[in-house]
N, C-alpha and C positions, 0 to 999 in steps of 0.2 A: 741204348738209352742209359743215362748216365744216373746217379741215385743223388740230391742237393743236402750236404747238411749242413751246419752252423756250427759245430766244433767239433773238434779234431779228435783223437783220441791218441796212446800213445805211438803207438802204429803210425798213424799217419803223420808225426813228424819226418821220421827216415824219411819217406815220401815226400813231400815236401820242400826237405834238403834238395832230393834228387831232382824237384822241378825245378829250385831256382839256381839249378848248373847248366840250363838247359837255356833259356832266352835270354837275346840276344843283349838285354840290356843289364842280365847280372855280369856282363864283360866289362859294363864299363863301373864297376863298383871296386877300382880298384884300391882306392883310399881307403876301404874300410869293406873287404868282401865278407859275403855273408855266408855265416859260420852254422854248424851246426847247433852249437853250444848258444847261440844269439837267439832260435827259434821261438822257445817258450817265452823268453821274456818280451818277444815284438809279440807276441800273438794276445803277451795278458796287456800288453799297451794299446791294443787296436781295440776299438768299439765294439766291431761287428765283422765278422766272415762268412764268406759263401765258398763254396768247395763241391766237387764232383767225383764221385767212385764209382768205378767200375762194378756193378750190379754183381758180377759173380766173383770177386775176388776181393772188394772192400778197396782195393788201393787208388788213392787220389789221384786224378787226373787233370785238377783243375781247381785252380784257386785267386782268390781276391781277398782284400782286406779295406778297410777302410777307417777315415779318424773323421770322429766328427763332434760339432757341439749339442745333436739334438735340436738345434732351433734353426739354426737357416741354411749352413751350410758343411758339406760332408767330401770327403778328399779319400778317391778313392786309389787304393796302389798296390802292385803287385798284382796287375791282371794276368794270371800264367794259364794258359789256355795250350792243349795239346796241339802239336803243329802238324801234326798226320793230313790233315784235309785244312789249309789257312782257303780261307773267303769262302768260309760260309756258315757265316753269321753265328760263331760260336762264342766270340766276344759279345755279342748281345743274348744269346741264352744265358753265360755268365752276369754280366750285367742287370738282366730281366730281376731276379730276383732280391739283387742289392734296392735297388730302384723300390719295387715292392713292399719292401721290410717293415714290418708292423711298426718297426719305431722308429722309422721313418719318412712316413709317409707325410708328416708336414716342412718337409726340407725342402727348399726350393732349388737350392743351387749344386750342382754336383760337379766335382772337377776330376777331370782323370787327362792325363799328359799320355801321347803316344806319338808314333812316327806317323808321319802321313801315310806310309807304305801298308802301314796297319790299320787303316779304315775300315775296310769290309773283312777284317777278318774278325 
């Protein structure tokens, strides 16, 4: 069981770095890949984050981020989820809690882009 928190600490950027070398779609960021040195300022750019650490060692496992206006609609990106076990349904435990979000619970519309091959995972 994974631990949910809403920001990072310094720790967890390394971590971080290290998940977005990891799926398949920081492959295609080659116009502008992403840096270690870029982290902190996308992170004080984003609204809102959801993240998961390993219970006994603190290190992230799992992260989302999201931009939104607070009133109707919210974009969510950088869904990086551990690929150890794909389909099954760990993109909606991630998920579950962005959705939830105390300060956003009046947004109606949410957008998130994936591959089709990535639906039930």
């Amino acid at each position: 069981m994974y631990i949910a928190i809403e920001h990072l600490s310094e720790a967890h950027l390394e971590d971080l770095y290290q998940l977005y070398q990891k799926p398949w779609w920081t492959q295609l960021l080659l116009i502008l890949p992403r840096q270690r040195r870029d982290i902190p300022k996308m992170l004080q750019h984003s609204k809102e984050i959801v993240a998961f650490c390993e219970p006994h060692n603190n290190h992230l496992v799992a992260f989302s981020r999201l931009l939104t206006n607070y009133i109707d609609h919210t974009y969510i990106f950088d869904l990086i989820l551990p690929a150890t076990h794909p389909k099954q349904g760990r993109g909606r435990k991630l998920t579950t809690p962005l959705l939830q979000h105390p300060h956003l619970l009046a947004i109606e519309v949410f957008s998130l882009t994936y591959r089709s091959e990535m639906v039930k995972f």
